[in-house]
C-alpha positions in Angstrom: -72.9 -72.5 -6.4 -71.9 -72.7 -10.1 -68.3 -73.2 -10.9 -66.4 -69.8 -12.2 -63.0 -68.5 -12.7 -61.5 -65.2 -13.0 -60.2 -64.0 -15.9 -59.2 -60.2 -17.5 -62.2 -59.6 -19.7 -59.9 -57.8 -22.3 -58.5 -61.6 -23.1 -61.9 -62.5 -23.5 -62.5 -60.0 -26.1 -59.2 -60.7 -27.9 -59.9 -64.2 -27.7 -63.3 -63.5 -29.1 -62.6 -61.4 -31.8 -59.7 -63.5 -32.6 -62.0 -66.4 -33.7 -64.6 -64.1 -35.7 -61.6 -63.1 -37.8 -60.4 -67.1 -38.2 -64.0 -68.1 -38.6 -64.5 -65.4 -41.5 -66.0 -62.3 -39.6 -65.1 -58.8 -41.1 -63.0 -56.4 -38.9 -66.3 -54.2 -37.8 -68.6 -57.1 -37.2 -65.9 -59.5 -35.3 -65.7 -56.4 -33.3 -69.4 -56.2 -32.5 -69.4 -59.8 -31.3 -66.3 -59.4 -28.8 -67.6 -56.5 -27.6 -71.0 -57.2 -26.4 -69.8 -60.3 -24.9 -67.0 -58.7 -23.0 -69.3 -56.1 -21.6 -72.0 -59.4 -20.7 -69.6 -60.2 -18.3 -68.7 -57.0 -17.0 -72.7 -56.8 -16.2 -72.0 -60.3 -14.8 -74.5 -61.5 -17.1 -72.2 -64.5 -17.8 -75.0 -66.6 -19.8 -74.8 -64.2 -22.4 -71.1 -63.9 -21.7 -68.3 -66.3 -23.2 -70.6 -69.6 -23.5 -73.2 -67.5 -26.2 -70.6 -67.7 -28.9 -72.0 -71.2 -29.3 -75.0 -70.1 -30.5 -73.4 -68.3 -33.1 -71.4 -71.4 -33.9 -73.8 -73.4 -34.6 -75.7 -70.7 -36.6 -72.7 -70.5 -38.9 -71.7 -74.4 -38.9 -75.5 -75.2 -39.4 -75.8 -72.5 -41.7 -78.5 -70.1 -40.6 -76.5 -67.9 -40.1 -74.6 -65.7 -42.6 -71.3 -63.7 -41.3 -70.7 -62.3 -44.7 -74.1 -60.5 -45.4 -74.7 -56.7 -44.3 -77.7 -55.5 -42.5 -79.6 -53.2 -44.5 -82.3 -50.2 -43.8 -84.6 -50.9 -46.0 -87.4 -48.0 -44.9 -86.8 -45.2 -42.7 -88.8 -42.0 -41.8 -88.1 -38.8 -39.6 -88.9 -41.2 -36.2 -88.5 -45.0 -37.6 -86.5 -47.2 -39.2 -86.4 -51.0 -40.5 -83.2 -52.7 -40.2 -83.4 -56.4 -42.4 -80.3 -58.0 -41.4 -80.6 -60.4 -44.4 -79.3 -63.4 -42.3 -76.8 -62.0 -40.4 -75.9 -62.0 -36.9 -77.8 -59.8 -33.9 -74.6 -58.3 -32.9 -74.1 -56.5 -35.9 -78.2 -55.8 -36.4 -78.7 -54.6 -32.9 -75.5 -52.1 -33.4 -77.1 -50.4 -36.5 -80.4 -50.6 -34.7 -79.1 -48.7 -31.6 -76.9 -46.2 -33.9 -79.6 -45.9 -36.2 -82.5 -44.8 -33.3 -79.7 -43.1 -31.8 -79.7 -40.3 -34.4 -83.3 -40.2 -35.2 -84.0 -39.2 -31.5 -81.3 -36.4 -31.6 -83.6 -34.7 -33.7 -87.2 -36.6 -33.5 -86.9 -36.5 -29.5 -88.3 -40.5 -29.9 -87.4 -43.1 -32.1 -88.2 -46.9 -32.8 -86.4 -49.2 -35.6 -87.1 -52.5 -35.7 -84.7 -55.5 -37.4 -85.5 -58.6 -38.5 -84.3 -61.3 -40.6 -80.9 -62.3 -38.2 -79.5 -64.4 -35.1 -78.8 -64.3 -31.8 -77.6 -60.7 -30.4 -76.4 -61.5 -27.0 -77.1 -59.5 -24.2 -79.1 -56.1 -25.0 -77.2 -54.5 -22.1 -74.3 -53.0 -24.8 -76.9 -52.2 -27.0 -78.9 -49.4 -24.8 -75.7 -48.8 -23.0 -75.2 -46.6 -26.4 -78.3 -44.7 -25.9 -76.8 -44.2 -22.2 -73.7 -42.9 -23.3 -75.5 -40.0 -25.4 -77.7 -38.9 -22.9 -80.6 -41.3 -24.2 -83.0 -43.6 -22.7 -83.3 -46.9 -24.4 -85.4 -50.2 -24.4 -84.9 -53.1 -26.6 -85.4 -56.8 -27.0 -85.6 -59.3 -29.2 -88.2 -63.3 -29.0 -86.1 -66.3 -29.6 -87.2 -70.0 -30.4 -89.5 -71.1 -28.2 -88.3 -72.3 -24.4 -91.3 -71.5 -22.2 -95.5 -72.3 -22.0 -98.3 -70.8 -21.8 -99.5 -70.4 -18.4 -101.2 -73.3 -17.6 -99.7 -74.9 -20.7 -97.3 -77.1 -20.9 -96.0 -77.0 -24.8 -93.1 -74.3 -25.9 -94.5 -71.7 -27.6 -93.3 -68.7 -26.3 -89.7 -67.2 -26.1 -87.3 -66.4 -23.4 -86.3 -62.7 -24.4 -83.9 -60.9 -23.3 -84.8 -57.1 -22.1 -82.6 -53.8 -21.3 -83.7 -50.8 -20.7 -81.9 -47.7 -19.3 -82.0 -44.2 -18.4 -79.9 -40.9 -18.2 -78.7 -40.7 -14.7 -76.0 -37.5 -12.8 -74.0 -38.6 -10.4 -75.9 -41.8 -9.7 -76.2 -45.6 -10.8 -78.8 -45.0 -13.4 -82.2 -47.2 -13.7 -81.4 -50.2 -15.7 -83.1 -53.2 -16.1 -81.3 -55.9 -17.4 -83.8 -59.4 -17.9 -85.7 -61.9 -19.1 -89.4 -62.6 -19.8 -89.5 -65.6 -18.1 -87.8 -68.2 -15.4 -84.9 -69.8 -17.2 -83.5 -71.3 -20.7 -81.6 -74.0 -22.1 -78.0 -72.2 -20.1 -79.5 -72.4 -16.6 -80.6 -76.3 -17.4 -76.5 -76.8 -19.1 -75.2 -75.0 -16.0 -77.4 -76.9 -13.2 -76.2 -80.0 -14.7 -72.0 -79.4 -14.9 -72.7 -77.7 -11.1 -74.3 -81.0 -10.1 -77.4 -78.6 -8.6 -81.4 -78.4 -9.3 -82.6 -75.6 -10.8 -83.6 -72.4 -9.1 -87.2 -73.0 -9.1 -89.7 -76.1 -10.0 -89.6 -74.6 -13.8 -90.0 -77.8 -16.0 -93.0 -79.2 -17.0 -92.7 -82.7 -17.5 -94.1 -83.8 -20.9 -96.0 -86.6 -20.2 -97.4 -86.5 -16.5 -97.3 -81.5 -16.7 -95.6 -82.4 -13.1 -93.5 -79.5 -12.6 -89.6 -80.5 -11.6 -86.2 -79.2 -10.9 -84.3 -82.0 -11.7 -82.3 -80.5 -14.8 -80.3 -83.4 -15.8 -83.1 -85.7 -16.1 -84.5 -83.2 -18.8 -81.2 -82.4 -20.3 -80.0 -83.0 -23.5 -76.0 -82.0 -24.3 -75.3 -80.7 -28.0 -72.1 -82.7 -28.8 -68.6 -80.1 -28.1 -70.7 -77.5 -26.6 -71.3 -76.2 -22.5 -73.7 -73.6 -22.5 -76.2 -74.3 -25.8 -78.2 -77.6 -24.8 -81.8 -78.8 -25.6 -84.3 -80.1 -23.0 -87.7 -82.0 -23.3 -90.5 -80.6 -21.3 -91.4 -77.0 -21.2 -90.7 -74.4 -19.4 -93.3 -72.9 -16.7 -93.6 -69.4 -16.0 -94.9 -69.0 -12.5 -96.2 -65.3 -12.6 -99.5 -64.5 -15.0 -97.6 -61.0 -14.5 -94.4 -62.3 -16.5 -96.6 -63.8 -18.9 -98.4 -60.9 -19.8 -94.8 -59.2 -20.3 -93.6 -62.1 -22.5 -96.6 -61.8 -24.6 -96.5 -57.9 -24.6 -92.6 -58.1 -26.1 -93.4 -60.8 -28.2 -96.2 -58.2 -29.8 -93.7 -55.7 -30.6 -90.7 -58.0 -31.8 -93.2 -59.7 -34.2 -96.7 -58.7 -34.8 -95.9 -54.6 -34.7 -92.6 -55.6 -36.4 -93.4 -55.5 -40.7 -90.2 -58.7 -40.6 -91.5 -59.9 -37.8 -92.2 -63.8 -36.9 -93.7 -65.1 -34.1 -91.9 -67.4 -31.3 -94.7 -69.6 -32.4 -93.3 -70.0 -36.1 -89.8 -70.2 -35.1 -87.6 -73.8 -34.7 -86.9 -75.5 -31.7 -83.7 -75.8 -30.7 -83.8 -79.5 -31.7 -84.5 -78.4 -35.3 -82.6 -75.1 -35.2 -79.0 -77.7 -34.3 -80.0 -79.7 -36.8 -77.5 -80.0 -39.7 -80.6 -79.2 -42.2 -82.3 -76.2 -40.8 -82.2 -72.8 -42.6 -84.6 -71.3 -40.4 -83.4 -68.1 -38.0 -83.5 -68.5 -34.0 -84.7 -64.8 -33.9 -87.8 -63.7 -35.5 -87.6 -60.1 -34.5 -86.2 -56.7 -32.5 -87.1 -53.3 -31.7 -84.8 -50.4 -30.0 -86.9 -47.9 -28.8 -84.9 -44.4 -27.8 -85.9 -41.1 -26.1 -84.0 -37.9 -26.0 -85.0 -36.5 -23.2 -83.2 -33.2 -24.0 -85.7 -32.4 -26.7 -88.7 -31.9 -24.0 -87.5 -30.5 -21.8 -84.2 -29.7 -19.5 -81.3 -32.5 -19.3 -80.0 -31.7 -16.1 -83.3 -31.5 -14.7 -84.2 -35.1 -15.7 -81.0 -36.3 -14.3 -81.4 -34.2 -10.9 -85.0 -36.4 -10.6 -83.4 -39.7 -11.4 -80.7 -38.9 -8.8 -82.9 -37.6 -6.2 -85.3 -41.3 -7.1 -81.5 -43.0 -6.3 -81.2 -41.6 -3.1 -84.6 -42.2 -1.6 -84.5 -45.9 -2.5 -80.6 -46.5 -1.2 -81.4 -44.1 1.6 -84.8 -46.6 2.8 -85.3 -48.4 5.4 -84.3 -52.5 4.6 -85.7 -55.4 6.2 -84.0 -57.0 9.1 -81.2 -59.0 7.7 -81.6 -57.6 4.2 -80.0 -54.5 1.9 -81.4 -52.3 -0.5 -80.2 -53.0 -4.2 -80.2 -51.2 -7.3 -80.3 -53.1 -10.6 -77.5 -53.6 -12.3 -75.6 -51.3 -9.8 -72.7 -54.0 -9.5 -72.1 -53.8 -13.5 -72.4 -50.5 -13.3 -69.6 -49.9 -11.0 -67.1 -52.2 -12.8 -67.8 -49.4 -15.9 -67.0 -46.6 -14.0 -64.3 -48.3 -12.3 -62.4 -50.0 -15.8 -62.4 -53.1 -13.6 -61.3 -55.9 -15.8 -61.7 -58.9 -13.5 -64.5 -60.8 -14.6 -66.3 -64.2 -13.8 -66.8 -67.2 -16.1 -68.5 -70.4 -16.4 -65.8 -73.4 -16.4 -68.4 -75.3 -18.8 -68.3 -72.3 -20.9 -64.5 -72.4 -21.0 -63.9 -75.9 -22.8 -66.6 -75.3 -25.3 -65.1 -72.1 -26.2 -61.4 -73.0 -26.1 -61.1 -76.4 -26.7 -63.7 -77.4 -29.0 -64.3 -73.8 -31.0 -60.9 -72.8 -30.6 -59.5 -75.8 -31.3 -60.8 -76.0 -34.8 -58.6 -73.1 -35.8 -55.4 -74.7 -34.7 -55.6 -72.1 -31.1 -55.9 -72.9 -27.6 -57.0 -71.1 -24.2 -52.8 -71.5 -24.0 -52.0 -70.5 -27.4 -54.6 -67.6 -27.4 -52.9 -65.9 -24.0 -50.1 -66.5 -25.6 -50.4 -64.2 -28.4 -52.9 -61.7 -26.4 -49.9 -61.2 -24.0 -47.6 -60.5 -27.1 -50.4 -57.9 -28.4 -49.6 -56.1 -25.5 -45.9 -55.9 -25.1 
């Protein structure tokens, strides 16, 4: 089992934001940041929780990263829209995406912008969330630098992306999928090694022999100060020609279909994309696809069918020893709830507090500290 602790999510999103601000963020897009990491955990996504502000430290103390720029929509029409974020992070991109699709679809019933031309965004789960909380379906995703084969290969070439997709729901969880294209990335191999534990699955491809292995450490290469954002040599096998064919249908849309797009297969490593020269992004493209459903036909008809699809898969019969889930039901719950307790990764924690943190004069102590005054 992987090593957690509790802690109040709204700390983590002061703590969070706090930092942006020190590190040079403005007011809207430190906001952005926090909040889509705060809300990772509430999924208990915790990968894309706490521990990803590394990535966007080393986008900004490498460089590739610009926190001052704006995203920009360069081309719209009644049902589209292209977002370049002009080096910038996701977090702010995917926001304007989401808002931007958002109000097409009010009027165009279905809307798709695409963004291009920033970093790392996180978990897409806040992103569609949005679309969710105005009645809107939503699907988006982004490719990243390049962690997994080909099937049969055994060279990176293709991203690990992230997907989330949702639908309007009544009284019931709503169908959302929060995922990934393919078996792991570099935070499962980080985490398997601090837990002292193999990886889920026989996922690396050793780079001389193809052997496949689960013996993260042995493959595992730490990024000085940081507990969640390593490098590994091999690559990374994708067991189902099913999830292939998904990680090459996204990849289509985030890059080909995309007019900023660029392909996994053009983007840096994460051995070049740490290194103190690089200038090339880790993201080479996103969409946000929305639907109103409200423009074709009724509302509370659509969410009457999506309950009554909830109740006949709760309601069916499990396997001996099993229960019936629904995706993302569990983060879900804490939403509707406002429960605050949250999970994270003790080798998130040091890298965050100690060695980001610590930069700017704050600790995990210090940071508390003036959180708990905040709220006096």
């Amino acid at each position: 089992m992987s090593k957690t602790y509790k802690e109040d999510v709204n700390f983590i999103e002061f703590a969070v934001q706090k930092i942006c601000l020190l590190q040079g963020y403005s007011d809207q897009h430190a906001h952005y940041v926090a909040e889509a990491i705060a809300f990772a955990h509430i999924q208990g996504k915790l990968n894309q929780g706490l521990g990803v502000f590394e990535a966007l430290d080393i986008g900004l103390t490498r460089g590739f990263i610009d926190i001052k720029s704006v995203p920009e929509i360069t081309r719209e029409g009644p049902s589209w829209a292209v977002v370049d974020g002009k080096g910038s992070t996701g977090y702010y991109v995917l926001n304007m995406m989401a808002d931007k699709a958002i109000e097409l679809a009010a009027e165009s019933g279905i809307a798709i912008v695409f963004g291009g031309n920033h970093g790392d965004a996180g978990s897409f789960g806040r992103y569609v969330y949005k679309a969710f909380e105005n009645d809107m379906f939503a699907m988006s995703s982004n490719n990243s630098v390049p962690l997994a084969a080909p099937f049969g290969g055994m060279q990176n070439l293709l991203s690990c992306p992230p997907f989330d997709a949702i639908a309007p729901a009544g009284v019931n969880e709503p169908v959302w999928i929060s995922t990934k294209f393919s078996e792991f990335y570099d935070a499962d191999i980080s985490e398997a090694v601090f837990n002292d534990r193999p990886l889920n699955g026989k996922w690396i491809i050793d780079p001389e022999t193809g052997e496949l292995s689960d013996d993260a450490a042995k493959y595992a290469r730490p990024i000085d100060g940081y507990g969640r954002v390593w490098d590994y040599v091999g690559a990374g096998q994708i067991e189902e020609p099913r999830t292939y064919a998904m990680n090459m249908w996204n990849e289509s849309i985030c890059a080909m279909l995309n007019p900023l797009g660029v392909p996994s297969t053009d983007l840096p490593t994460i051995e070049e994309a740490v290194s103190a020269d690089n200038e090339l992004a880790a993201v080479g493209g996103s969409y946000y696809i929305c639907i109103n459903p409200a423009v074709f036909g009724d509302l509370t008809a659509m969410k009457k069918r999506s309950d009554n699809y909830i109740d006949a898969i709760k309601s069916s019969k499990p396997r001996p020893g099993h229960s019936i889930r629904v995706p993302s039901s569990k983060g879900f719950e804490k939403l509707l709830k406002g429960d605050n307790e949250v999970d994270v990764l003790d080798n998130h924690r040091t890298a965050f507090f100690d060695f980001i943190a610590g930069r700017y004069g704050y600790s995990e102590e210090t940071l508390r500290q003036e959180y708990e005054t905040t709220r006096a």
